[in-house]
ROMI-334219 format. One record per residue (C-alpha): x, y, z; residue in three letters. Coordinates in Angstrom, 3 decimals. Example, Ala and Ser with C-alpha at 12.3 -4.5 7.8 and 13.67 -1.06 7.14 Angstrom:
<sites>
px/py/pz/rest
12.300/-4.500/7.800/Ala
13.670/-1.060/7.140/Ser
</sites>
This chain:
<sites>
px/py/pz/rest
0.000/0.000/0.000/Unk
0.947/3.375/-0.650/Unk
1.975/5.867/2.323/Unk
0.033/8.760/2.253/Unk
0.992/9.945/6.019/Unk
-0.301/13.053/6.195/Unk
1.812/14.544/9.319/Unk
2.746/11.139/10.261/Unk
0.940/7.875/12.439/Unk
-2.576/7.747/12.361/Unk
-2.359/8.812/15.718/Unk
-0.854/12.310/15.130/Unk
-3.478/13.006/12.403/Unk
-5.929/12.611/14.879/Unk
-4.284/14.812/17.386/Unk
-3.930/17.299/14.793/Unk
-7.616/18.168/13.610/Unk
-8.428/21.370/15.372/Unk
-11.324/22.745/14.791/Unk
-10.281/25.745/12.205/Unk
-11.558/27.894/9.526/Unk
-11.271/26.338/5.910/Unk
-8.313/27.555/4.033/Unk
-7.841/27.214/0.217/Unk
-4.959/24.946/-1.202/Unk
-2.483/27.711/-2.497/Unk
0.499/25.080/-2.716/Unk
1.652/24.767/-6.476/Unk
1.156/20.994/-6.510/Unk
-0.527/18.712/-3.933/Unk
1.673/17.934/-0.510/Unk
1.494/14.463/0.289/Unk
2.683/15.244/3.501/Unk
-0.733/16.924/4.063/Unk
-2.742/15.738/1.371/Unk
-4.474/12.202/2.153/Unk
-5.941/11.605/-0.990/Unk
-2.235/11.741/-2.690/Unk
-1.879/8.059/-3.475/Unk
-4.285/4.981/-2.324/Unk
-4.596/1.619/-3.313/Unk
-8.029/0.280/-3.294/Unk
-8.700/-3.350/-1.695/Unk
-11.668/-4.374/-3.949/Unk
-14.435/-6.352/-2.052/Unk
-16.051/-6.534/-5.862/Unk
-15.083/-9.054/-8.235/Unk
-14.928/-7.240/-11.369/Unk
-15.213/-2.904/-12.755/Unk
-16.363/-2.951/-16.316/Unk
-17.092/-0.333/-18.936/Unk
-19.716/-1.419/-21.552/Unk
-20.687/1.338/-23.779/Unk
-24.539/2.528/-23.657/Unk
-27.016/1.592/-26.462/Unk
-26.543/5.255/-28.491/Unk
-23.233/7.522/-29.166/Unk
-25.177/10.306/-27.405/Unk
-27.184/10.233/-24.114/Unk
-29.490/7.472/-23.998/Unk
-32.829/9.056/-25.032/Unk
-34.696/6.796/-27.344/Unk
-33.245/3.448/-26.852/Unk
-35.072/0.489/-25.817/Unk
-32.890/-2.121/-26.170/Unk
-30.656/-3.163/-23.675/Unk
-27.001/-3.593/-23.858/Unk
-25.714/-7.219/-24.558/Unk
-25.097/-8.912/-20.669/Unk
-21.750/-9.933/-21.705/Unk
-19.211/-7.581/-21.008/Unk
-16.135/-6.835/-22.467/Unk
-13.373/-4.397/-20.882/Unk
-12.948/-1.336/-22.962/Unk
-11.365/2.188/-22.200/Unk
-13.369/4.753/-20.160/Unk
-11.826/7.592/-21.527/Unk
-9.951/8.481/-24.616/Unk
-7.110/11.446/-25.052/Unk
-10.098/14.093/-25.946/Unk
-11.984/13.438/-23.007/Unk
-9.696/12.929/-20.115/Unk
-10.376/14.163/-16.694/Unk
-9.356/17.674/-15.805/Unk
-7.120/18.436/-12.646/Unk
-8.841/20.433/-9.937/Unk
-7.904/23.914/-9.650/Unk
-5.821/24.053/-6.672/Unk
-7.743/26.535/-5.476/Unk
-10.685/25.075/-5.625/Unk
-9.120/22.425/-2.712/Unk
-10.345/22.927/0.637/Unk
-7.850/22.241/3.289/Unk
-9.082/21.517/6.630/Unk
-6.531/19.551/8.885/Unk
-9.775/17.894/10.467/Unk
-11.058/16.777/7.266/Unk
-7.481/15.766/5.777/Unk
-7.129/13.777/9.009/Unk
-10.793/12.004/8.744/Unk
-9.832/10.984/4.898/Unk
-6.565/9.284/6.023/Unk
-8.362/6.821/8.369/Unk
-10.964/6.166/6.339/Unk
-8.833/5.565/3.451/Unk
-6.417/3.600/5.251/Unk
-8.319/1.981/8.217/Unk
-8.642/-1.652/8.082/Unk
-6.511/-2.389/4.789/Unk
-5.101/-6.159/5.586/Unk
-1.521/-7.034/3.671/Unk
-1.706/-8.473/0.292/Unk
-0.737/-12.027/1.350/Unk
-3.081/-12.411/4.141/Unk
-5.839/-14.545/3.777/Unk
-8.628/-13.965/1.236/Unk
-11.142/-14.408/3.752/Unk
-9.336/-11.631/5.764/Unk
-8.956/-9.377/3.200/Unk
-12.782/-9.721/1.967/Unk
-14.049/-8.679/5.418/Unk
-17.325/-6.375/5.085/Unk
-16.589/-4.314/8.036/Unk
-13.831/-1.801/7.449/Unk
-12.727/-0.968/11.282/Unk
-12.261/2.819/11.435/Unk
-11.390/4.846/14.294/Unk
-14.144/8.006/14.812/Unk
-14.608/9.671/17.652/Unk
-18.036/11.599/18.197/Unk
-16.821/14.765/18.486/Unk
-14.991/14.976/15.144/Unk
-18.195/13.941/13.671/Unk
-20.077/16.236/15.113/Unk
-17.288/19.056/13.376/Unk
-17.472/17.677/10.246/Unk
-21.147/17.572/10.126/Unk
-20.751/21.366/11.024/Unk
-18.007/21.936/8.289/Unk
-20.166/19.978/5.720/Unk
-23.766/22.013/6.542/Unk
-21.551/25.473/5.703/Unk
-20.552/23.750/2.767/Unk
-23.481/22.685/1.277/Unk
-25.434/26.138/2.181/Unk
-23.275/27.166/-0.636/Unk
-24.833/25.243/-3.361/Unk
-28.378/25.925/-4.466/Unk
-31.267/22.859/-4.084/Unk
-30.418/22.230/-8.177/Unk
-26.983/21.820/-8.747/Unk
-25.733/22.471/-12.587/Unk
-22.981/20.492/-13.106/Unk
-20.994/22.584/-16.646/Unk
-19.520/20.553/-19.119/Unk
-16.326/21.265/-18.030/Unk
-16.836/19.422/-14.889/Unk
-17.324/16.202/-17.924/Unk
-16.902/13.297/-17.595/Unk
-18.965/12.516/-14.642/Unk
-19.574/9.483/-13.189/Unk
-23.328/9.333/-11.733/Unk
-23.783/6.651/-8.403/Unk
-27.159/5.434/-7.123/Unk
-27.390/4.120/-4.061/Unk
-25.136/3.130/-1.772/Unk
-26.801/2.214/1.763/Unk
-23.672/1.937/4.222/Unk
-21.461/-0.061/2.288/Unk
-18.326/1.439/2.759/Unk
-16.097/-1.367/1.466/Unk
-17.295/-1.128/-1.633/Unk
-17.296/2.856/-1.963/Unk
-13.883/3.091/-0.975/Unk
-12.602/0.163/-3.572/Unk
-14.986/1.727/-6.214/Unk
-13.019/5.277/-5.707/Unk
-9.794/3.291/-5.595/Unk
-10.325/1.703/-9.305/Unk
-12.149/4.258/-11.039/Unk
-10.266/7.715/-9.801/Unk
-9.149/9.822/-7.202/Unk
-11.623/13.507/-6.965/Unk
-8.813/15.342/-7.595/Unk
-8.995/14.811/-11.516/Unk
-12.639/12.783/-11.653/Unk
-15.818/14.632/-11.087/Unk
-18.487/12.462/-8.981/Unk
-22.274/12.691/-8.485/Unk
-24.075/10.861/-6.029/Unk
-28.244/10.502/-5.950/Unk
-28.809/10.030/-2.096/Unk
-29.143/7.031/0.054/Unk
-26.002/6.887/1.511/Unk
-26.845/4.915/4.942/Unk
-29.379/2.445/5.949/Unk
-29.580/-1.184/5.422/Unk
-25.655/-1.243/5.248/Unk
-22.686/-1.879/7.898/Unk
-21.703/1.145/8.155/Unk
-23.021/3.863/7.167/Unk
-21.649/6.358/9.575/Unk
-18.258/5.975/7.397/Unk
-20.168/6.153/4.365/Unk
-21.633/9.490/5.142/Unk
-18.392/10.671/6.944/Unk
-16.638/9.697/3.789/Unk
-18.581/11.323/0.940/Unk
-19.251/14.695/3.312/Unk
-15.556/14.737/3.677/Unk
-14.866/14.570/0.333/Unk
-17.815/17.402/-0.649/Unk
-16.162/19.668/1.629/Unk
-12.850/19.340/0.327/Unk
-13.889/19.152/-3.704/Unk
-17.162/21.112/-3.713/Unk
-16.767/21.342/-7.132/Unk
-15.490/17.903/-8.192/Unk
-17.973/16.007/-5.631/Unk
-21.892/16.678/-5.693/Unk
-23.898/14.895/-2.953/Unk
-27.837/14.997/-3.734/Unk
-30.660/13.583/-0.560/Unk
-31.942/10.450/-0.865/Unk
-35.541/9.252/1.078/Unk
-33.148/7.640/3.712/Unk
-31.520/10.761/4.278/Unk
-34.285/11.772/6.699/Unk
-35.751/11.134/9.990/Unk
-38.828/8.717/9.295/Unk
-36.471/6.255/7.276/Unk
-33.125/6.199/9.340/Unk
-35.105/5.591/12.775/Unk
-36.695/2.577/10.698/Unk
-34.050/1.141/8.629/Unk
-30.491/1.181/11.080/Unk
-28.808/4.372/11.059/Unk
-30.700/5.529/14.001/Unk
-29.348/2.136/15.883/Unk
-25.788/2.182/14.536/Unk
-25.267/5.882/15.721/Unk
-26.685/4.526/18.782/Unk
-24.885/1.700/19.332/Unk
-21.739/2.702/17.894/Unk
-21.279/5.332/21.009/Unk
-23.223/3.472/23.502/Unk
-19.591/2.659/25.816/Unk
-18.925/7.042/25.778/Unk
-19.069/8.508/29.253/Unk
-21.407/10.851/28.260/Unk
-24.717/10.305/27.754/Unk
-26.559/11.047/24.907/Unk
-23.949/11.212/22.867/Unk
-24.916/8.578/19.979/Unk
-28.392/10.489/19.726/Unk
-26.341/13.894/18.784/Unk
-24.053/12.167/16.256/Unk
-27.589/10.856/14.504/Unk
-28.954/14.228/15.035/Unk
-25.951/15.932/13.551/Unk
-25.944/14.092/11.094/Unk
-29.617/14.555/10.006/Unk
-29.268/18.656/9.983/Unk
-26.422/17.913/7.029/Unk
-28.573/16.000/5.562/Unk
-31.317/18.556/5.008/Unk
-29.374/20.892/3.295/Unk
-28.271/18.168/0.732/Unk
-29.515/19.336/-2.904/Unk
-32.651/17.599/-4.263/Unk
-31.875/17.420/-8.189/Unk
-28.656/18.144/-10.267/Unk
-28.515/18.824/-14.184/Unk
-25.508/17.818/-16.166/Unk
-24.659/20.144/-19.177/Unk
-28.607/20.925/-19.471/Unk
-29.359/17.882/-20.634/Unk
-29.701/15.254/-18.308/Unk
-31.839/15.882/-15.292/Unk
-30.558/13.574/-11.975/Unk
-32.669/12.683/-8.589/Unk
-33.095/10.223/-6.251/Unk
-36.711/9.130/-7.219/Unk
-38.332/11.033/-10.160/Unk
-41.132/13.342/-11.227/Unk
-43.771/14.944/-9.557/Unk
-47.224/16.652/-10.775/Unk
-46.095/19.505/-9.012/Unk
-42.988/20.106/-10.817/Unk
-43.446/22.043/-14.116/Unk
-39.903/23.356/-15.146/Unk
-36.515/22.670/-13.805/Unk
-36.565/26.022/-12.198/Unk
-38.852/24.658/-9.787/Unk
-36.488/22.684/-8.410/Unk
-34.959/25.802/-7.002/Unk
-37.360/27.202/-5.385/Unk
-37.575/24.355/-2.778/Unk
-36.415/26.210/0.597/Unk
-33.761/24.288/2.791/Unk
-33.113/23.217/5.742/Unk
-36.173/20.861/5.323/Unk
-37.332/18.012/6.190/Unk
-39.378/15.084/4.014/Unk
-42.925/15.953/3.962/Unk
-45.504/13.197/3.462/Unk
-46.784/14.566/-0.321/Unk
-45.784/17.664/-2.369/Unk
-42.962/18.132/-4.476/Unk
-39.973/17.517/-2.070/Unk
-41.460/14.149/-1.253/Unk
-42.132/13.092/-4.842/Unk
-38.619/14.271/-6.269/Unk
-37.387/11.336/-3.411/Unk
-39.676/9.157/-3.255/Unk
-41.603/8.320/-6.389/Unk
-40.743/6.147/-9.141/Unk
-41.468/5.178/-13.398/Unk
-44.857/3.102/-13.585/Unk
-43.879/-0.536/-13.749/Unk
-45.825/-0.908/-16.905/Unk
-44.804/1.058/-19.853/Unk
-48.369/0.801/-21.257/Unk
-49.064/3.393/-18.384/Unk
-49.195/6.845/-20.122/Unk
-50.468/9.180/-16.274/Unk
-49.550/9.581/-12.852/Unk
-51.126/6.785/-10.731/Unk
-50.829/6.273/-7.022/Unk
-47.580/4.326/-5.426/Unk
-47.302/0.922/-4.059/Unk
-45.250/2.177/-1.612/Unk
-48.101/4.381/-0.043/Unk
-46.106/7.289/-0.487/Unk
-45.092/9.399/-4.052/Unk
-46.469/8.785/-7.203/Unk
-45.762/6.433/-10.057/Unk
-45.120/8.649/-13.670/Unk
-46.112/6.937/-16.616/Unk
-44.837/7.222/-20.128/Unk
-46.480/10.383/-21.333/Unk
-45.940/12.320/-18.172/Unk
-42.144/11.784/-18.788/Unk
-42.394/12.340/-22.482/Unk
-44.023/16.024/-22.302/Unk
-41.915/16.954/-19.280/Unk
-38.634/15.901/-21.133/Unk
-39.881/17.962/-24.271/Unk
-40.749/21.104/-22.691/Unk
-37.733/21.174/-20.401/Unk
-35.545/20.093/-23.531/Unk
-34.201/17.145/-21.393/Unk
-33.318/13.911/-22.902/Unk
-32.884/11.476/-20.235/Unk
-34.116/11.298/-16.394/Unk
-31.458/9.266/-14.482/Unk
-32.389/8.578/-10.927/Unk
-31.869/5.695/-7.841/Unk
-34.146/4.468/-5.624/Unk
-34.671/1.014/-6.447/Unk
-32.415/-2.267/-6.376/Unk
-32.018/-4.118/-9.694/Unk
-29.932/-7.497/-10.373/Unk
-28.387/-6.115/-13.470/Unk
-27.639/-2.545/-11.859/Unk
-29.721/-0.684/-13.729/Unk
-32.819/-0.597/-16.463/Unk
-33.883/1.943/-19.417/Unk
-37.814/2.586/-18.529/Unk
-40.341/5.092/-20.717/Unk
-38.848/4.805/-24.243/Unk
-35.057/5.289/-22.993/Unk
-36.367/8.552/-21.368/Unk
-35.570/7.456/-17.559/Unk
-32.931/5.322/-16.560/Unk
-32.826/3.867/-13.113/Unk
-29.165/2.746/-11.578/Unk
-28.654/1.139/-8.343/Unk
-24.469/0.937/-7.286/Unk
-24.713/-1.206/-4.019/Unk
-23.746/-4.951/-5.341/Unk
-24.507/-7.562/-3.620/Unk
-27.240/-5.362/-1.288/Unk
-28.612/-7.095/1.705/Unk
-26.613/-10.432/0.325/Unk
-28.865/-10.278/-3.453/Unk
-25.732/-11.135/-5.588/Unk
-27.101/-7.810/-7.650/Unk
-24.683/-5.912/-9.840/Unk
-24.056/-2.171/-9.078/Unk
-23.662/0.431/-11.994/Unk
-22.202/3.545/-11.936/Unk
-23.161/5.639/-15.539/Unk
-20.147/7.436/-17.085/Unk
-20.950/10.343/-18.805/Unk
-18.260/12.157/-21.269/Unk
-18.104/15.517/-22.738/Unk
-19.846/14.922/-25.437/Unk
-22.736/13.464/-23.827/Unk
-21.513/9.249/-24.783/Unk
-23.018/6.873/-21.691/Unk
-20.933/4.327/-20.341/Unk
-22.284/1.858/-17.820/Unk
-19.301/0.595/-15.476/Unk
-20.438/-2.644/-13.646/Unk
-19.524/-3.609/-9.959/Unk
-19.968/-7.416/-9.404/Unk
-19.266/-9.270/-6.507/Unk
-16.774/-12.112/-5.683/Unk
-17.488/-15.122/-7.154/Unk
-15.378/-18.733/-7.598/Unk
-12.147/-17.608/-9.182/Unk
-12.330/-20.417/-11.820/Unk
-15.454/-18.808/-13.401/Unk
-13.835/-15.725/-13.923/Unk
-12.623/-14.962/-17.583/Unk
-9.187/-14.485/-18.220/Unk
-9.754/-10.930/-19.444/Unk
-11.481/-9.697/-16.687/Unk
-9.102/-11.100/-14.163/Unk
-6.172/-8.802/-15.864/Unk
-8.270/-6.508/-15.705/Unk
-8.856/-6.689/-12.274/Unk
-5.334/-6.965/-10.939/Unk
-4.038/-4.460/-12.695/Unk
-2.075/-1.922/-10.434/Unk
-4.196/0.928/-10.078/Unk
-3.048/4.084/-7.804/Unk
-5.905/6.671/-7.269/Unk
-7.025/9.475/-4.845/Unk
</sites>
């Protein structure tokens, strides 16, 4: 593994994370003796990251068929469409952040000749303490009061790679960063669910607001239906904040890393459109939402309302049946489900040409819905032990889909050979 050390021993980093003001990254290059991001190699608890191409050279509007299931390894970039450095000024530099990164990065990484049981652990054994969660969650609100409730993601922030959900598996965010780029040259968008159902989700979340706050414009973060109240006292996050700080002196003190946590997470942005084109959420349309300057009228903080547009935007999904043209009610007694025409007119009169959005678990990763107007991906594999694939969508400059596809481990001897190069190829990142 690569020694990224930023100020030396994990211990010193964590004696070293006051609680300062942010501070811009005026250094001509990166520092690795500050920087924890420098250099990482990723442990991969998923068997195999392909690219396959999507269906049409341009977004995927239109297309009904789906791409063939059998994969083959092809580039994700070529030389006109490489990722662009971050401005080095557009690096925040908190020593409390830095120092979070390093143990999350680092934490739990077994040697590459211990056992492959070992090494495929779930649970990635990281070192928090409450108060430095309780900062970040500070540093991350006053970071994400910055951005509006749509974020427009410019085409020079191309290619982006778009993530569904991710429910607390931390193992597989931090190899999925490790194989497909570090956020200092790759630009990331995530559609919300980032805890729940998972492991660990308090590293999840610590992980991704760390990274928001220190690339706020290489890193988007949008609200999920589990970031919220309702879901996370249902679903585990509520328990695992909890539990996790149940042995501290003090009292109380797992109930104010939940509810620190929940503040952040209702300033998270509800929608983000790439390049004016593609229009991402967690769940999908609502009859209240006319024009994508809607979307920015929606005041934060806020929490999840039971109907209305805020609740639809996360909670609703694409009718099941195509032949469905209206809205019709949910069969998860909450949101709505859109049918073909309701996408259709939305997408014309908002000059959109494909709705890409989370919220629901598919084996194959993801699924082209409403004449190749909405496209659902889901980038948890394996979720709650399914043997699903995730997908993350790639999209380039000039607007060309890629799907990549996380799959889990499986025997080695059904692996083929060209995936296994593939897969042990030496890749440095962050």
């Amino acid at each position: 593994m690569s020694s990224l050390a930023p100020g030396g021993t994990d211990s010193k980093a964590s004696q070293k994370a006051p609680e300062g003001a942010q501070q811009k990254d005026s250094s001509p290059g990166k520092n690795a003796d500050e920087d924890p991001l420098e250099e990482f190699d990723a442990e991969d608890s998923c068997e195999e990251v392909r690219s396959q191409k999507a269906p049409n050279t341009k977004t995927c509007s239109g297309e009904q068929a789906l791409p063939d299931p059998e994969l083959s390894v092809e580039s994700l970039s070529s030389e006109e469409d490489e990722p662009e450095a971050v401005p080095n000024d557009e690096i925040v530099q908190i020593p409390l952040v830095n120092a979070l990164l390093y143990r999350l990065l680092t934490a739990g990484i077994p040697p590459a000749d211990a056992p492959r049981k070992k090494r495929l652990q779930a649970v990635v054994d990281v070192n928090l303490k409450a108060e430095e969660l309780l900062r970040l969650t500070e540093l991350a609100t006053e970071s994400l009061k910055k951005q509006k409730p749509l974020i427009r993601i410019e085409n020079k922030s191309l290619p982006l790679l778009i993530c569904g959900d991710i429910h607390g598996q931390f193992r597989d965010l931090r190899a999925m960063f490790g194989r497909l780029g570090s956020p200092f040259n790759q630009s990331y968008l995530f559609l919300g669910d980032y805890v729940d159902r998972g492991l660990q989700g308090i590293e999840t979340a610590a992980f991704l607001l760390c990274l928001q706050i220190k690339f706020p414009t290489k890193v988007f973060l949008l609200r999920g239906n589990h970031e919220d109240r309702g879901t996370t006292m249902s679903y585990g996050f509520f328990d695992e904040c909890v539990n996790r700080f149940s042995t501290d002196s003090s009292s109380g003190v797992g109930e104010r890393v939940y509810e620190a946590f929940l503040h952040a997470f209702k300033w998270l942005p509800l929608a983000a459109l790439v390049d004016n084109v593609i229009l991402c959420m967690h769940g999908g349309l609502s009859p209240e939402l006319t024009t994508i300057d809607d979307l920015e009228k929606i005041p934060r903080p806020c929490m999840i309302p039971s109907y209305g547009l805020l609740c639809d935007l996360l909670w609703s999904d694409p009718s099941p049946d195509d032949s469905r043209n209206e809205w019709s009610m949910s069969q998860r007694g909450i949101g709505y489900n859109y049918g073909t025409k309701v996408v259709e007119e939305f997408c014309k009169r908002n000059s959109i040409d494909l709705i890409v959005r989370g919220h629901q678990m598919l084996d194959n990763g993801y699924k082209f819905m409403k004449g190749g107007h909405v496209l659902t991906i889901f980038t948890a594999p394996n979720y709650t032990n399914l043997k699903n694939d995730g997908v993350i969508l790639r999209v380039s400059k000039s607007h060309t889909c890629h799907f990549i596809f996380l799959r889990v481990q499986r025997n080695k001897k059904k692996k083929d050979k060209e995936a296994e190069k593939f897969v042990d190829e030496d890749t440095k990142i962050l």
